[in-house]
C-alpha positions as CSV (number, residue, x, y, z in Angstrom):
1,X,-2.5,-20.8,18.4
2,X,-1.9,-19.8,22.0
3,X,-3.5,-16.5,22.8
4,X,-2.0,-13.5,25.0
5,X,-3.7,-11.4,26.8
6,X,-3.7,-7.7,26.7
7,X,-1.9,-6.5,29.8
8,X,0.7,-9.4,29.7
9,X,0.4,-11.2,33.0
10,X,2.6,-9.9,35.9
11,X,5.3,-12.3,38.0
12,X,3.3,-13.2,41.0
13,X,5.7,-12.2,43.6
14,X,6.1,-12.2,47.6
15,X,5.0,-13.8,50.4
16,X,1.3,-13.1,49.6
17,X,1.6,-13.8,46.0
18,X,3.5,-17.3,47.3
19,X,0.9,-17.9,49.6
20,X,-2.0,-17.4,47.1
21,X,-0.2,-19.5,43.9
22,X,-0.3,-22.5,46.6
23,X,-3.9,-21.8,47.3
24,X,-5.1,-21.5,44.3
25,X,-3.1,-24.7,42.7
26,X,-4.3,-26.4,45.4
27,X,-8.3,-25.8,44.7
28,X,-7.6,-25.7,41.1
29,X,-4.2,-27.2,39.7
30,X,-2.6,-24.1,38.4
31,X,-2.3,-21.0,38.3
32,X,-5.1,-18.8,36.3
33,X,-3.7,-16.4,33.8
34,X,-6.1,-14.0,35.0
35,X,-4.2,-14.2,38.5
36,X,-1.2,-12.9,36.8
37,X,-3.3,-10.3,35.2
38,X,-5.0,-8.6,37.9
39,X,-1.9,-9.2,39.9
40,X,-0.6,-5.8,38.6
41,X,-3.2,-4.5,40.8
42,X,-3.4,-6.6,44.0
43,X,-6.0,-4.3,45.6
44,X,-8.5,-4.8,42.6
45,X,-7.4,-8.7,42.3
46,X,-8.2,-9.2,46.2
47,X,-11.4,-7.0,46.3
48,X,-12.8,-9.1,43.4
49,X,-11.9,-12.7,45.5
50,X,-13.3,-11.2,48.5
51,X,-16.5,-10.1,46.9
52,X,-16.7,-13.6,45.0
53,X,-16.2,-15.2,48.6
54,X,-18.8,-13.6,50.0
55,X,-21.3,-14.6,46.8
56,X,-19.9,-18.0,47.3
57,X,-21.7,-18.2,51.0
58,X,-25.1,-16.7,50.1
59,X,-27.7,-19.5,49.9
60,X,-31.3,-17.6,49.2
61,X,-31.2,-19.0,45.5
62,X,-30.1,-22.7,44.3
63,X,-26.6,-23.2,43.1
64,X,-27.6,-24.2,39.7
65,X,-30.0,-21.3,38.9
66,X,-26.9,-19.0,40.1
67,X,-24.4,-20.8,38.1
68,X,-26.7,-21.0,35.1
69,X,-27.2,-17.0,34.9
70,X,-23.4,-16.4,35.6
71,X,-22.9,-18.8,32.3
72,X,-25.8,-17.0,30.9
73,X,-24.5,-14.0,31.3
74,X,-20.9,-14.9,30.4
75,X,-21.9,-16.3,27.2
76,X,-23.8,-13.3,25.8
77,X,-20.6,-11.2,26.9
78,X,-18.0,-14.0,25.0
79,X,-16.6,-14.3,28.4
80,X,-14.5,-17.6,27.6
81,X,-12.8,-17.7,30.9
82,X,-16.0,-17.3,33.3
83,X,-17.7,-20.3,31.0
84,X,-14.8,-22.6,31.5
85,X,-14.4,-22.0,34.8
86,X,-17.7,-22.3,35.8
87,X,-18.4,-25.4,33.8
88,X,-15.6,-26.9,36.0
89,X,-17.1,-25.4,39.2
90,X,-20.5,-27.0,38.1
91,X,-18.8,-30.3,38.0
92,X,-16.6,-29.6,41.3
93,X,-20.2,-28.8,42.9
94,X,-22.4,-31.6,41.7
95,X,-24.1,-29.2,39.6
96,X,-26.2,-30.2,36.6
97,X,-23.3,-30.2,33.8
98,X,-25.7,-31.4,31.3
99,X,-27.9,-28.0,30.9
100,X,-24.7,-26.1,32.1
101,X,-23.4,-27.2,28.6
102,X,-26.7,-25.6,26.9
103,X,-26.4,-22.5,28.5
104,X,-25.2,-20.8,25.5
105,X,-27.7,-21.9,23.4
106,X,-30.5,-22.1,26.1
107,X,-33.5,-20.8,23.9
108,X,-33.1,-23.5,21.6
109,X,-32.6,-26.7,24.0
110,X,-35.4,-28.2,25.6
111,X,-33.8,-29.6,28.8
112,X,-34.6,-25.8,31.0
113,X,-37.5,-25.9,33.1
114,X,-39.8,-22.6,32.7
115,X,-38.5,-21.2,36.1
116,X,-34.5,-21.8,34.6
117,X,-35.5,-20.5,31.6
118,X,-36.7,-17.2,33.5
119,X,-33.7,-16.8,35.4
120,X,-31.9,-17.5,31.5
121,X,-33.7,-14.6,30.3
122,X,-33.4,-12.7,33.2
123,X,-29.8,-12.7,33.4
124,X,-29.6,-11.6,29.8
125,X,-32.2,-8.8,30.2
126,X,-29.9,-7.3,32.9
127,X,-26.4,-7.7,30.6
128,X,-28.1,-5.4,28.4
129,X,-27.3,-1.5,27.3
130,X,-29.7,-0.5,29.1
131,X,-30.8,-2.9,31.4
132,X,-34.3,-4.8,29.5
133,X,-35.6,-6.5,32.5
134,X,-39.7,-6.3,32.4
135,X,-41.9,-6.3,35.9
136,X,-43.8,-9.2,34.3
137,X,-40.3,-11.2,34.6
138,X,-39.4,-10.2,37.9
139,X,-42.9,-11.1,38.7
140,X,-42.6,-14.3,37.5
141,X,-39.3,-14.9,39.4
142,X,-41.0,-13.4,42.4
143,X,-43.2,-15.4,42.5
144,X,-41.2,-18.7,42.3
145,X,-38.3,-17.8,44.2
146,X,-39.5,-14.9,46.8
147,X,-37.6,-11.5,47.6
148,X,-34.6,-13.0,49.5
149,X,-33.8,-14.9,46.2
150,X,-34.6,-12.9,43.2
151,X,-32.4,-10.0,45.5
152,X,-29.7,-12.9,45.8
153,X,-30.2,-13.7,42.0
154,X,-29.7,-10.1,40.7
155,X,-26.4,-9.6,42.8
156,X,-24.7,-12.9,41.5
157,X,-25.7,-11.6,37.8
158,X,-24.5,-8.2,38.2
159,X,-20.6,-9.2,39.4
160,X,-20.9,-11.7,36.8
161,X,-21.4,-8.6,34.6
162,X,-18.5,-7.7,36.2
163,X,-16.1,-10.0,36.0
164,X,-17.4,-11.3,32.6
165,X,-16.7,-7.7,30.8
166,X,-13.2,-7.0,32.3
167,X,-12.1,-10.5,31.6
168,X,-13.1,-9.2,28.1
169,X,-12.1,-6.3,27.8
170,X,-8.2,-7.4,29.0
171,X,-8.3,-10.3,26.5
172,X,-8.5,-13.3,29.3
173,X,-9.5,-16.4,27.4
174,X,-10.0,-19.8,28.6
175,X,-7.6,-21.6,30.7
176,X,-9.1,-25.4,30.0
177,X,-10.4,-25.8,33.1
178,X,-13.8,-27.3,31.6
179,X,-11.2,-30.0,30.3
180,X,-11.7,-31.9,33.6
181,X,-15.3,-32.1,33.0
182,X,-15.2,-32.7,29.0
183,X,-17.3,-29.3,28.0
184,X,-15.1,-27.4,25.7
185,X,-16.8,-23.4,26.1
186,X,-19.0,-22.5,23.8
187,X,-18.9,-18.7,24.1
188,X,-15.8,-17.0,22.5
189,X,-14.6,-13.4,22.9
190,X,-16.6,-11.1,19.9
191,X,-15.0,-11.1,16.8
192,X,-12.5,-13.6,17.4
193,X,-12.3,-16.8,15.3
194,X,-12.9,-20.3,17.2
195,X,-9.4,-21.8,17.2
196,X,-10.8,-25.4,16.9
């Protein structure tokens, strides 16, 4: 059953709309539905890749433990989309698929090291309403990583908190991008049905 969104997606139109579809089938071999989502607001839609970009270049914190908590994070929201895509980013980046795959059911596998499990928990903590995060954990994290990192850390959890939710909350599912990798997303949108 294919699912639609809840703003259907707009025409991406123009020169800049042109200009980004090529861009973005080059990286990634089609066009995101998102895209055509947030395309009926171009200045949200670029203001979200630019702020992405930027998180793309910051190196205080290791890839993996980044690209866990974003899953982490996704996965306690239902955030189908940001688990796809990110499993396929893993993969793209030479990431550790394997535990990428466990992320949603992290407490339970025993392939996380204590300081992935932290940043697991950590990432949660700061997804919930309020905020649950405890001094001992930052301490912890502190300690392991150092300012410049758990700063780093914090920032890449909170815009995935972004991005996760208003995928959400507009009804953007997966777009079987974890296909090329063979990880089918775990996560799935809150009281939705599993389709498989």
């Amino acid at each position: 059953m294919e699912h639609t969104t809840r703003i259907p997606p707009a025409e991406i139109t123009g020169v800049k709309g042109a200009l980004i579809k090529r861009m973005i089938e080059k990286k990634l071999g089609k066009v995101p539905t998102a895209m055509g989502v947030y395309w009926h607001n171009p200045k949200v839609l670029f203001a979200s890749f630019g702020l992405g970009g930027k998180l793309q270049k910051w190196d205080a914190c290791d890839e993996n433990l980044k690209s866990f908590a974003h899953m982490a994070v996704a996965s306690l929201v239902g955030c189908t989309w940001c688990l796809d895509f990110n499993y396929f980013e893993t993969r793209n980046k030479g990431l550790d698929v394997e535990k990428a795959r466990e992320i949603p059911r992290w407490r339970e596998a025993d392939v996380f090291t204590p300081l992935e499990r932290d940043v697991l928990e950590y990432a949660e903590a700061m997804s919930q309403t309020p905020p649950t995060v405890t001094d001992e954990l930052v301490d912890r994290l502190n300690a392991e990583l150092g300012p410049p990192a758990v700063v780093e850390l914090t920032s890449v959890i909170a815009f995935a908190n972004m991005s996760t939710r208003g995928n959400v909350a507009l009804g953007i599912e997966s777009d079987g991008f974890a296909a090329a990798c063979g990880l089918k997303p775990l996560a799935q949108r809150p009281g939705v049905a599993s389709a498989s």
